[in-house]
C-alpha positions as CSV (number, residue, x, y, z in Angstrom):
1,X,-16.4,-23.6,-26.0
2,X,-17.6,-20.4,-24.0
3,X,-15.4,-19.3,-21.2
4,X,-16.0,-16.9,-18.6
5,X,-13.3,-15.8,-15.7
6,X,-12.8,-13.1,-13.2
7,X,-9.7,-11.5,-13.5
8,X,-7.8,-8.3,-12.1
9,X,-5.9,-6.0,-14.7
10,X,-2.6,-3.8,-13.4
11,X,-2.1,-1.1,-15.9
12,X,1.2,0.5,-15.7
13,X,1.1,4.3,-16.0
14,X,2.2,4.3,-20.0
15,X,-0.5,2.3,-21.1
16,X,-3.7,3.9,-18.8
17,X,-4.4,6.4,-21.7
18,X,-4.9,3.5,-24.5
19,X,-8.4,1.8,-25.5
20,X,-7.2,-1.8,-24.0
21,X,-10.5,-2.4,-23.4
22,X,-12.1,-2.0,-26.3
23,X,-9.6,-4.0,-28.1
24,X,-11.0,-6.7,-25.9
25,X,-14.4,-6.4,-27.1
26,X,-13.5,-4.9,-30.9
27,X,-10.6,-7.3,-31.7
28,X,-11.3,-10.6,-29.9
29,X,-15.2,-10.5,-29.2
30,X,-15.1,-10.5,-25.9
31,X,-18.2,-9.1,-23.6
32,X,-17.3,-8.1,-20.0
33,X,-18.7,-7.5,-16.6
34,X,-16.7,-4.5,-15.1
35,X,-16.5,-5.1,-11.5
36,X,-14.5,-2.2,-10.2
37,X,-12.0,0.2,-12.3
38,X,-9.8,3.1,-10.9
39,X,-7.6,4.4,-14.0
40,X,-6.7,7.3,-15.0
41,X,-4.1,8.6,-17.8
42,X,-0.4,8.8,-16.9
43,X,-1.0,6.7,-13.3
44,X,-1.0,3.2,-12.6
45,X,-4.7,1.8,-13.3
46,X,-6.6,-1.2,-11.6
47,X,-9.5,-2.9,-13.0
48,X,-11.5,-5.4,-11.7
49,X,-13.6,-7.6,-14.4
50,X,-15.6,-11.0,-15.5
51,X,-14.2,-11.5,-19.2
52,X,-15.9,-13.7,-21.4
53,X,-16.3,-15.4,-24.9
54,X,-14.4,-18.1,-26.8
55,X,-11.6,-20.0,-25.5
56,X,-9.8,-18.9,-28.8
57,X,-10.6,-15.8,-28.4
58,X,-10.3,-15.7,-24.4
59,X,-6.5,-16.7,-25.2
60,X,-5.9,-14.3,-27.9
61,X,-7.2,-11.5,-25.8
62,X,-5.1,-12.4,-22.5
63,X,-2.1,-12.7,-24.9
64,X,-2.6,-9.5,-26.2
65,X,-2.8,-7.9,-22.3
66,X,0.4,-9.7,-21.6
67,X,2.0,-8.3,-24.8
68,X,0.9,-4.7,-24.3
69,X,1.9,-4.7,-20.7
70,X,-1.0,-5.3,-18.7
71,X,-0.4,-7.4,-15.7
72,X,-3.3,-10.2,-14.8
73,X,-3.9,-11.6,-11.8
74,X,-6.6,-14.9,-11.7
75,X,-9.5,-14.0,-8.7
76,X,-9.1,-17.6,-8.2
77,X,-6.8,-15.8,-5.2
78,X,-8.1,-15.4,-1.8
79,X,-8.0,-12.5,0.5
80,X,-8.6,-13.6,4.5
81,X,-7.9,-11.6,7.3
82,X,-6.1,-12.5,10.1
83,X,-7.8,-12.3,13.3
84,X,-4.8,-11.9,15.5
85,X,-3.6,-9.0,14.0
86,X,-6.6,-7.1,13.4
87,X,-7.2,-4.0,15.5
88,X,-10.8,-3.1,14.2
89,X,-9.3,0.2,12.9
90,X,-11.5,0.7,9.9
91,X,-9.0,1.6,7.4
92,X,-10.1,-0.9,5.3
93,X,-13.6,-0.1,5.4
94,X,-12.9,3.7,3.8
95,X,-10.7,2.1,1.0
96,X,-12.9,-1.0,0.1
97,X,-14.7,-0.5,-3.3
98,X,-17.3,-3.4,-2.7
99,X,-18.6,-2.7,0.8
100,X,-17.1,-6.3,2.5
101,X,-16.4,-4.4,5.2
102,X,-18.7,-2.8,8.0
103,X,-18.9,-1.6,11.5
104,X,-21.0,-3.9,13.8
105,X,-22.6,-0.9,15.8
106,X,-22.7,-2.6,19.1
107,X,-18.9,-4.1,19.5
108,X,-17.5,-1.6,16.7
109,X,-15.7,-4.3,15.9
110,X,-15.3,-4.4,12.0
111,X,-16.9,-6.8,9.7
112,X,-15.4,-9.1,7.1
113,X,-17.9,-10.3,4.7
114,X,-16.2,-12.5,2.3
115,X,-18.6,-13.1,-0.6
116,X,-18.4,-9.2,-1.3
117,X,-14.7,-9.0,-2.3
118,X,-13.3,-9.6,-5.5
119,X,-9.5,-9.4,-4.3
120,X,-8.6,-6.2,-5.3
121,X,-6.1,-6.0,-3.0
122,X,-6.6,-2.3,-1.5
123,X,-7.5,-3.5,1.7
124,X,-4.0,-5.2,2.2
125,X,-1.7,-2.5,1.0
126,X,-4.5,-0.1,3.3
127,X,-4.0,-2.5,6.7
128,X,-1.9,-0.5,9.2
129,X,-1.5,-4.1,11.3
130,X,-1.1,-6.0,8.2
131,X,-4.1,-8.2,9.4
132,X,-5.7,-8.8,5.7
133,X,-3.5,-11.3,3.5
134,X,-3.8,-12.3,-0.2
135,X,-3.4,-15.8,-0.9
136,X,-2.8,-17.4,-4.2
């Protein structure tokens, strides 16, 4: 049976410099979609993916992340904002890597457009009003 999930690897600064990847893909035949990456050797790395194959080897492969340090984190997590809090100071909009955010031109009020995001999480730590929320 074929599985196919988007997930969100943490690498830790030690491990950044290492071919995780293509272990993935060598090891475990696994193809992936690369949604968004930011990792570089020696500091803490972020990657943003659809990972698919086997179930076997779909296992395998997440066990071996686990083992080597990587943390994972399911996109079946939400990110919402809260209206409330939010000022409409554009922070977010500078550090989001997929766009969901714009300027409506008129009101420049900022824009929230949920089927862009793939809850990376940037846009939370980034919020000076701590409007944007991650849910699990």
């Amino acid at each position: 049976m074929d599985v196919s999930r988007r997930i969100v690897l943490h690498f830790p600064p030690n491990i950044t410099g290492q071919p995780v990847v293509y272990r993935l893909v060598k090891d475990f035949g696994l193809t992936f979609n690369l949604l968004k990456a930011s990792v570089s050797p020696g500091e803490e790395g972020l990657m943003v993916m659809e990972l698919s194959g086997k179930q076997e080897n779909y296992d395998k492969g997440i066990q071996y992340l686990t083992e080597t340090g990587v943390e994972i984190q399911s996109l079946s997590q939400d990110v919402v904002r809260d209206e409330s809090r939010c000022t409409h100071c554009g922070a977010c909009i500078a550090i989001c890597p997929t766009l969901a955010f714009s300027l409506e031109p008129k009101t420049r009020n900022v824009l929230f457009d949920h089927n862009k995001c793939v809850v990376c999480g940037l846009c939370v730590k980034a919020c000076p009003p701590r409007a944007m929320i991650s849910h699990f």
